[in-house]
N, CA and C atoms as a LAMMPS dump frame, in Angstrom:
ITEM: TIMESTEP
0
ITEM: NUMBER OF ATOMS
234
ITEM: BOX BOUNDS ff ff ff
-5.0000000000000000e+02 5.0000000000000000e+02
-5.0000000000000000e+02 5.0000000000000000e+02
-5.0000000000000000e+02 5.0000000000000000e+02
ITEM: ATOMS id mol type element x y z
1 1 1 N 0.806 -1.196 0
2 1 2 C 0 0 0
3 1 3 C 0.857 1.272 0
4 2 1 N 2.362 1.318 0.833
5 2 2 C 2.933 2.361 0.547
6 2 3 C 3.16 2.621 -0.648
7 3 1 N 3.725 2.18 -1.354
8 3 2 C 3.859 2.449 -2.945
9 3 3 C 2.511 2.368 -3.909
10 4 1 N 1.515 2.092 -3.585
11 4 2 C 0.115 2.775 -4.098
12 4 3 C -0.143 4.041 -4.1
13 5 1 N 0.154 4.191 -2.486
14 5 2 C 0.075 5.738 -1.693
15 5 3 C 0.665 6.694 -2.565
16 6 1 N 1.982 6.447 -2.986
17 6 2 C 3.055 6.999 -3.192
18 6 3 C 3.29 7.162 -4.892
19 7 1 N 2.529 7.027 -5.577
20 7 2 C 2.688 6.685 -7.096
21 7 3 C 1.348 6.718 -7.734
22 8 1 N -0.07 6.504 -6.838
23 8 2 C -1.391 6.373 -7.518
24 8 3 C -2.201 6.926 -6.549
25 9 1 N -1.793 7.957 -5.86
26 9 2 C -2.622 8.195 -4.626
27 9 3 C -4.268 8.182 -4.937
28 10 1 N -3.934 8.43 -6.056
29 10 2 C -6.16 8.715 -6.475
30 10 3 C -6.437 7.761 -6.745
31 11 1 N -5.61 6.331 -6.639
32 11 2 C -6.259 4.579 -6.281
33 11 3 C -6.139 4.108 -5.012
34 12 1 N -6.127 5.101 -3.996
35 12 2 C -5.508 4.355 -3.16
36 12 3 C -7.15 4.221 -2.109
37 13 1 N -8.092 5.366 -1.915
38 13 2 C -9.286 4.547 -1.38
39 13 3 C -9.85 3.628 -1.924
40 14 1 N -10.334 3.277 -3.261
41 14 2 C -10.575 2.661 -3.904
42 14 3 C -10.039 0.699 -3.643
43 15 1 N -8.824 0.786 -3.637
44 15 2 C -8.078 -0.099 -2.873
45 15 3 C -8.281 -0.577 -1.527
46 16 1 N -8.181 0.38 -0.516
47 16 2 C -9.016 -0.16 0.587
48 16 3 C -10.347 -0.518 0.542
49 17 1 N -11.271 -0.103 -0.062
50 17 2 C -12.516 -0.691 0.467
51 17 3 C -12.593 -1.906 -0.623
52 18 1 N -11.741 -2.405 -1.85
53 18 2 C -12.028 -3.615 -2.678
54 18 3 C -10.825 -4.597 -1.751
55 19 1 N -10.02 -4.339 -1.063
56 19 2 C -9.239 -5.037 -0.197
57 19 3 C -9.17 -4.879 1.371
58 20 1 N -10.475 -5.217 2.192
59 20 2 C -10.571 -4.546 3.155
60 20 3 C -9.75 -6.039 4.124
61 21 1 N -9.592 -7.509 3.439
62 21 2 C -8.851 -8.15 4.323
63 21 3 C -7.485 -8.612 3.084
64 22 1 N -7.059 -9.542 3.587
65 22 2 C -5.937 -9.665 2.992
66 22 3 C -6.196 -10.29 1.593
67 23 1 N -7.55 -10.96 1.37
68 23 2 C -8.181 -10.932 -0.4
69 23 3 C -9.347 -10.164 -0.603
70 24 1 N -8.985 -9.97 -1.947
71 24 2 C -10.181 -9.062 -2.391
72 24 3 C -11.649 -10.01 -2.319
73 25 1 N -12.542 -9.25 -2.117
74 25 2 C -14.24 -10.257 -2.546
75 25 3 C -14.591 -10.846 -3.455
76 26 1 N -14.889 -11.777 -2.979
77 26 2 C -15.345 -13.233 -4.392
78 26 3 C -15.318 -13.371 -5.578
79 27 1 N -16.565 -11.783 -5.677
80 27 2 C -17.16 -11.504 -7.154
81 27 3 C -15.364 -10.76 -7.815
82 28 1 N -14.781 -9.579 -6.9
83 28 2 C -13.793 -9.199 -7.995
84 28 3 C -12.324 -10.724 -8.098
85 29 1 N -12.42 -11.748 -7.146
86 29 2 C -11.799 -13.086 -7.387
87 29 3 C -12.069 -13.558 -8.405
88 30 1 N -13.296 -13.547 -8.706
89 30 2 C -13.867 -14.054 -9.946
90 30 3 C -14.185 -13.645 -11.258
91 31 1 N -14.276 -12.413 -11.044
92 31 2 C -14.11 -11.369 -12.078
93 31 3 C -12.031 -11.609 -12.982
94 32 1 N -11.262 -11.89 -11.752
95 32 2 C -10.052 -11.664 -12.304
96 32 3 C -9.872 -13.226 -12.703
97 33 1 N -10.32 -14.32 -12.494
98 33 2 C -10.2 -15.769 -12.643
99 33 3 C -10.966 -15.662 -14.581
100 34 1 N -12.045 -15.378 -14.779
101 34 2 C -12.732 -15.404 -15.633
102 34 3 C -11.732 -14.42 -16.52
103 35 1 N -10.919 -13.802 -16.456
104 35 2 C -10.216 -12.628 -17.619
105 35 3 C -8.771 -13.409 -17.597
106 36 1 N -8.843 -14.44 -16.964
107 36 2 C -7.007 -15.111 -16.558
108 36 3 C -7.497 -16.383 -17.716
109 37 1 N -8.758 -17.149 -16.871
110 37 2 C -9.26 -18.185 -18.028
111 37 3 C -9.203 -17.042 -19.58
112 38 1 N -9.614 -16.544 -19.521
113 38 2 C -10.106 -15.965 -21.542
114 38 3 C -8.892 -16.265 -21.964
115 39 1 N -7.449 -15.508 -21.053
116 39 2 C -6.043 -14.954 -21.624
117 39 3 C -5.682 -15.854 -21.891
118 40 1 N -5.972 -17.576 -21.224
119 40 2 C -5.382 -18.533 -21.712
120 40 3 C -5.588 -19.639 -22.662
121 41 1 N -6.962 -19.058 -22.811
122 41 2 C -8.066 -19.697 -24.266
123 41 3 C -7.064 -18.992 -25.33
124 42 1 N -6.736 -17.594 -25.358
125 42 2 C -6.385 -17.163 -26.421
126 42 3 C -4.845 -17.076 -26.897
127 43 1 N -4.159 -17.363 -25.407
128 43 2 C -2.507 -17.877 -25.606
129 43 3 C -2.41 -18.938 -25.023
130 44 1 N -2.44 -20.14 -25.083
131 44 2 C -2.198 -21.329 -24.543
132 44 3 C -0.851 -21.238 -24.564
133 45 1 N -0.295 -21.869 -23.219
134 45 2 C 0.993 -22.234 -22.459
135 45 3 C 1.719 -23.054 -23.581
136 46 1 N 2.837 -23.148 -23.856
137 46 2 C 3.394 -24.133 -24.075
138 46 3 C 3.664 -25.501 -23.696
139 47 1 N 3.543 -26.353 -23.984
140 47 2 C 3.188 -27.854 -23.495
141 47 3 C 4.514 -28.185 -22.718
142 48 1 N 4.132 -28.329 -21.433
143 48 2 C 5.512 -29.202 -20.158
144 48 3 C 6.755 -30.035 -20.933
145 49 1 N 7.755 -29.907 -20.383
146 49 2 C 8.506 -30.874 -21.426
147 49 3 C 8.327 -31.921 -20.828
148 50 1 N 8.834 -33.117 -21.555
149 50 2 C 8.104 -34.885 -20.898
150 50 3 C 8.615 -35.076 -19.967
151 51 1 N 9.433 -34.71 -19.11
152 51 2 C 9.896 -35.344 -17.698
153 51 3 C 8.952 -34.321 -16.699
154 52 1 N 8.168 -33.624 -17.302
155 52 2 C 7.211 -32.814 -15.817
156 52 3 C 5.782 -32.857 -16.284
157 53 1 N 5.516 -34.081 -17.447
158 53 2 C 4.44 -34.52 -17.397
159 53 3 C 3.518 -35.622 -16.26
160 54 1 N 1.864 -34.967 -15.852
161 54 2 C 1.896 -35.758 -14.583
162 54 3 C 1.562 -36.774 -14.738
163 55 1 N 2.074 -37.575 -13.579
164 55 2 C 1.837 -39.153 -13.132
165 55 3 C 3.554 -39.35 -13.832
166 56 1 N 4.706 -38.626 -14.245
167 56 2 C 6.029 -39.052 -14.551
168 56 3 C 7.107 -38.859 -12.913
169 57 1 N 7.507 -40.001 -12.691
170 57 2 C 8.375 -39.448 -11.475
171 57 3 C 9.546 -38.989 -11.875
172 58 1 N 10.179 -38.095 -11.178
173 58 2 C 11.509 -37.318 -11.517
174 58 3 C 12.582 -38.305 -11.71
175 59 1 N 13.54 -37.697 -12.171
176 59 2 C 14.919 -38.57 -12.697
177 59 3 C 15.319 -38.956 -11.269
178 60 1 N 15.985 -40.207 -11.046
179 60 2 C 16.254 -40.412 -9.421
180 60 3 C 17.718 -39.753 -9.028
181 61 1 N 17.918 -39.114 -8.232
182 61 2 C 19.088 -38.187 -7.87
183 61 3 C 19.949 -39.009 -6.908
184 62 1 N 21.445 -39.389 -7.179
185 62 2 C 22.398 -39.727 -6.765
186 62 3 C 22.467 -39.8 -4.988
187 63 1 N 22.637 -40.623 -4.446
188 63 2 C 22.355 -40.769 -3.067
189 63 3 C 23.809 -40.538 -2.774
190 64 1 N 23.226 -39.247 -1.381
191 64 2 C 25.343 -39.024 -0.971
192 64 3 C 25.419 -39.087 0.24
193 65 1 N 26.719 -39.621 -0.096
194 65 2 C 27.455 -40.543 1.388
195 65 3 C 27.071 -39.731 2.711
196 66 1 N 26.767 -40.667 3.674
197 66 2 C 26.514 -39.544 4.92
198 66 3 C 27.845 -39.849 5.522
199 67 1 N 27.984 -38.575 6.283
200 67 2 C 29.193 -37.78 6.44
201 67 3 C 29.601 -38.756 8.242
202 68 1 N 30.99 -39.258 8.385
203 68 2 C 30.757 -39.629 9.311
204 68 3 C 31.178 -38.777 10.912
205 69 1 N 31.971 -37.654 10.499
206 69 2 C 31.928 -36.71 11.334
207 69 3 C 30.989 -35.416 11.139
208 70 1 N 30.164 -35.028 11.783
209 70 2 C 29.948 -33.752 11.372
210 70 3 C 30.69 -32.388 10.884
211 71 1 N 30.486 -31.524 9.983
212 71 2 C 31.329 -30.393 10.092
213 71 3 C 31.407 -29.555 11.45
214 72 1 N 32.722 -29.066 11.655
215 72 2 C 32.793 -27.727 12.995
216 72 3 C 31.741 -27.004 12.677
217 73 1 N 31.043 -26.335 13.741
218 73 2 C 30.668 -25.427 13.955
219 73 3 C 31.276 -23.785 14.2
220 74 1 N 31.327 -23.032 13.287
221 74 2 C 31.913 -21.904 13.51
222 74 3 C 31.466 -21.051 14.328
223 75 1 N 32.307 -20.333 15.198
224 75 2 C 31.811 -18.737 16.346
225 75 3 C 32.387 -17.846 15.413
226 76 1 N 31.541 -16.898 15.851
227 76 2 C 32.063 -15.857 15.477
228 76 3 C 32.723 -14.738 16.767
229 77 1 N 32.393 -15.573 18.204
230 77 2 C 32.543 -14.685 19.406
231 77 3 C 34.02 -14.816 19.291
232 78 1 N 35.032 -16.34 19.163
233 78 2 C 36.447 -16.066 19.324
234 78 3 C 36.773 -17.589 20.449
């Protein structure tokens, strides 16, 4: 809101009463869901590449040695 204040001041009541908690009300939720759906009717995403298609499990990542001392702990007191 400071930088609303500070850059659009003549949006800035306007703003409080469409954001009076930390989300805006239903209808303008839904108002912005319904204009997000259109944008993506009319630019569809580019298709996932095949390893982050779902139901694919990730590549399995190299299992590393556990350490048998811990590292020091550094102070900074001395």
């Amino acid at each position: 809101m400071p930088w609303l204040e500070r850059e659009y001041p003549e949006l800035v009541a306007d703003y409080r009463r469409m954001y009076r908690g930390s989300n805006a009300p239903k209808q303008v939720r839904e108002e912005i869901a319904d204009r997000f759906r259109a944008a993506r009717r009319r630019h569809p995403l580019a298709e996932a590449p095949t390893d982050q298609l779902p139901g694919r499990l990730p590549p399995e990542r190299p299992e590393t040695p556990e350490r048998e001392d811990p590292p020091e702990q550094l102070s900074l007191l001395g």
